[in-house]
N, C-alpha and C positions, 0 to 999 in steps of 0.2 A: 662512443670511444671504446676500443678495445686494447687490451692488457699485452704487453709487450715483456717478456724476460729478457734479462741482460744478465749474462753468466761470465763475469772477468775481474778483472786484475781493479785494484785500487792499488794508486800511490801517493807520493807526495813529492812535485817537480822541485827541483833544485834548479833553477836558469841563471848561466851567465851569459851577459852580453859582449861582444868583444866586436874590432873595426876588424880582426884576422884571427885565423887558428896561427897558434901556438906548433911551430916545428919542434922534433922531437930533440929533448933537452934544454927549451927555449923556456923562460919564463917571461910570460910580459904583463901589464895593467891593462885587466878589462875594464868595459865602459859602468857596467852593474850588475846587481844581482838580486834577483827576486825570488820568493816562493810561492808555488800555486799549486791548488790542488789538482790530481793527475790520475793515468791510468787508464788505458784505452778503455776498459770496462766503462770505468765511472763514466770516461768522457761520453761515450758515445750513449751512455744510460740517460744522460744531463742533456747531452741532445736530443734523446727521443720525447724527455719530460716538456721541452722547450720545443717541441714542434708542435705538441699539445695533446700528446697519447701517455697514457697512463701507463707505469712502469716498474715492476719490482726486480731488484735486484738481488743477486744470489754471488756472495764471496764472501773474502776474510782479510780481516786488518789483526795488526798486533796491538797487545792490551798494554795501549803506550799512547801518548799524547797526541800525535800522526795520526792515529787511529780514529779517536775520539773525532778531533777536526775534520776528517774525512768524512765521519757516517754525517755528523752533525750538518756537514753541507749539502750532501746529497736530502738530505732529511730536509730541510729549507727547500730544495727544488721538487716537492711534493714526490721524492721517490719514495717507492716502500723496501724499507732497510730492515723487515725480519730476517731476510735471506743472508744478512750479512754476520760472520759465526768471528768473535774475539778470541784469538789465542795466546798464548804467554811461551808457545814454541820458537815464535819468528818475529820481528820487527815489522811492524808498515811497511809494505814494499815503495821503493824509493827511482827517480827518473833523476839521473844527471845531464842538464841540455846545456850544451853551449850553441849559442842563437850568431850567426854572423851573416849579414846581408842579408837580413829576410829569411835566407835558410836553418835548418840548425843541426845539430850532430846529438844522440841521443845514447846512452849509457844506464841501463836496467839492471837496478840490486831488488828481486823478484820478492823475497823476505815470505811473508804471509800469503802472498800469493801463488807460492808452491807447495804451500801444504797440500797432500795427497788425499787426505782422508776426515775433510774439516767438516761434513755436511754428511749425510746419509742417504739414503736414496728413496726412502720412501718421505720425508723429508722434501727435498727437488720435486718429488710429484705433487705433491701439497702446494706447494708454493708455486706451481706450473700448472692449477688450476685455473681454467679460464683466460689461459695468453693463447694469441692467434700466433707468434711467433717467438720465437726465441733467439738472441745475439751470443756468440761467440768468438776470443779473438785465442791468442798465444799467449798472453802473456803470465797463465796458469798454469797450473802442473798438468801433463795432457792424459794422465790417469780421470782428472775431474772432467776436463771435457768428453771423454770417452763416457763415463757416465751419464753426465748431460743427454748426450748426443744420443743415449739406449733409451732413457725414459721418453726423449721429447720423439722420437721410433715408435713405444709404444705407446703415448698419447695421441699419436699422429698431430705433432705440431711443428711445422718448418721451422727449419733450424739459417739463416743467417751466419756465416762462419767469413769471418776477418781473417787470414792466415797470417796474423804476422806480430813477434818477428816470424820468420820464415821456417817453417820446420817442416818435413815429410809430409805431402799428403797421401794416403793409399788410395787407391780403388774403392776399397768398401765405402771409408769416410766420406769420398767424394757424391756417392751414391744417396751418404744420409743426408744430405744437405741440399735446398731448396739454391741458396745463392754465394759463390764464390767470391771473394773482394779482394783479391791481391792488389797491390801498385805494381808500376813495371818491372821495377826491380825484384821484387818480392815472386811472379809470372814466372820471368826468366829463369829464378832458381829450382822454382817449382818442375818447370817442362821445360829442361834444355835445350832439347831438339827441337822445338819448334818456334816457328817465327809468331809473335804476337797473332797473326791472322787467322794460322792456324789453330792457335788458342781453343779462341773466345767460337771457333769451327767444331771444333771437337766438343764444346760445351755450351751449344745456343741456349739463352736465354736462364742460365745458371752462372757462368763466369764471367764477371763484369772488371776489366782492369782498368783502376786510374791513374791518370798518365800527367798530373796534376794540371799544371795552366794548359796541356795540350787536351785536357776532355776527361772522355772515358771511352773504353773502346768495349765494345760484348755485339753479339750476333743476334739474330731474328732466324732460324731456320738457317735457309745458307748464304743470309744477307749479313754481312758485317757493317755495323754502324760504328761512327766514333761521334759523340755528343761534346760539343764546344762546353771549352771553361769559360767562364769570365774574367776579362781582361781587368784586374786591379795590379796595384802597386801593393806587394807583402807586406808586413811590418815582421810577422812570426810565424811561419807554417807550422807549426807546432799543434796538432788536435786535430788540422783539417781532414784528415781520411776519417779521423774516428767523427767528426760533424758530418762528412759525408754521408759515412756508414748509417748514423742515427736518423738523419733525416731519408736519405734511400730509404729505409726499411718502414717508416712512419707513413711514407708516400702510400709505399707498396697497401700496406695495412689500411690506409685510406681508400683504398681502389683504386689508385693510380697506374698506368699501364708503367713498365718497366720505363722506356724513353720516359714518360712524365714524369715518375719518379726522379729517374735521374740529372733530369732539369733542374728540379724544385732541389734535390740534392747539393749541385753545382753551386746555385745560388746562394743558398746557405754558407759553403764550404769560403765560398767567394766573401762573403762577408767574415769569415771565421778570421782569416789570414790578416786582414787590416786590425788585428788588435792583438797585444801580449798575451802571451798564457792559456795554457789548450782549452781549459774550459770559461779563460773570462771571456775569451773571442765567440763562444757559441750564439749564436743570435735567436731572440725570440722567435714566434712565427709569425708574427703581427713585421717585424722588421723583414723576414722573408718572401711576403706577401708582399 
């Protein structure tokens, strides 16, 4: 088993469910409302625990009751939660989802998770002893990623980067980074100019984009593949990129060729969707199997 870092956001989801979105000015009765814990970091940290790699995680919550229930859960899915620093600056960062037909619409008050300067850098190296790879999404201050992104440079430890939500990527960035995971939407904003094909052309075997129930599409050289989803019925897409992301990266760490990865990825993700709540949907590896 080899150690996996997870460098991102914790929050705490706020989900309502409703038969339609609310027009503007329109108030109507949703169906329910639930809370689950959240944060692409966590999720996809909660993923990689549950594929069955070993995992410490690196962020910050607010020293507030959110916070506490957060570490305390990842703490239960055998994460290692030194990495995670309490402050009294910012609140628990917080996800507002409204869930309607399987799909949902999603609303980010970042709190704790844009703090700039919660962790130190010799600090990150310590705690990025011994991981074959390291995860990264947006949903942090991108001062902290830029750091990440120099230590795990000079440990020589591929870096895994989520872009989203969607923000600038440069040239340099692109350069640090072992594997790209935009969705479609999230691609197109990225590289304007160019048609998906071209993409994943310009970035063989680094940029893989998920295109949800139609696959994933990434290149071999100057072969472009698109890798089948699996055909279920949604209940909440809500986590599934970040179950991708975890279990993609888990694969890769197991020796799995990129395609196999992204199978066992799919699968996963495929099961994530048939259940509520980003991370109660993540599935074992025994049910992925």
């Amino acid at each position: 088993m080899k150690k996996i870092a997870v460098f991102g956001s914790i929050s705490t989801d706020f989900v309502v469910e409703t038969k339609r979105i609310a027009e503007k000015g329109e108030t109507i009765i949703a169906e329910s409302f639930h809370r689950y814990f959240g944060g692409k970091g966590a999720n996809q940290a909660l993923s990689i625990a549950r594929s069955g790699e070993e995992v410490v995680f690196i962020g910050c919550v607010g020293a507030d009751l959110y916070g506490d229930e957060a570490v305390e859960n990842l703490k239960k899915e055998g994460i290692d939660t030194s990495g995670i620093v309490r402050t009294k600056e910012f609140p628990t960062g917080s996800a507002h989802i409204t869930v309607c037909q399987g799909d949902n619409r999603i609303l980010i008050v970042q709190g704790a998770n844009n703090s700039s300067d919660f962790i130190e850098k010799h600090e990150i190296a310590r705690l990025l002893e011994g991981c074959a790879f390291a995860v990264i999404q947006n949903e942090v201050n991108p001062k902290m990623n830029e750091l990440l992104l120099n230590v795990c440079e000079e440990k020589n430890i591929s870096v895994l980067y989520n872009p989203a939500p969607v923000t600038t990527v440069t040239n340099e960035l692109l350069e640090k980074v072992h594997f790209l995971t935009p969705n479609e939407h999230e691609a197109k904003e990225l590289f304007p100019e160019k048609t998906l094909e071209e993409m994943v052309l310009a970035y063989p075997e680094k940029l893989l984009i998920t295109l949800g129930e139609n696959g994933v599409l990434y290149a071999e050289g100057t072969n472009v593949k698109r890798i089948a989803a699996y055909k279920v019925a949604p209940v909440d897409t809500t986590g599934a990129g970040d179950t991708f992301n975890g279990y993609f990266i888990s694969g890769i760490v197991k020796g799995y060729s990129i395609e196999k990865a992204i199978r066992f990825a799919n699968k996963a993700a495929s099961l994530s969707v048939q259940k509520s709540g980003a991370q109660e949907g993540v599935p074992f590896l025994g049910e992925v199997e």
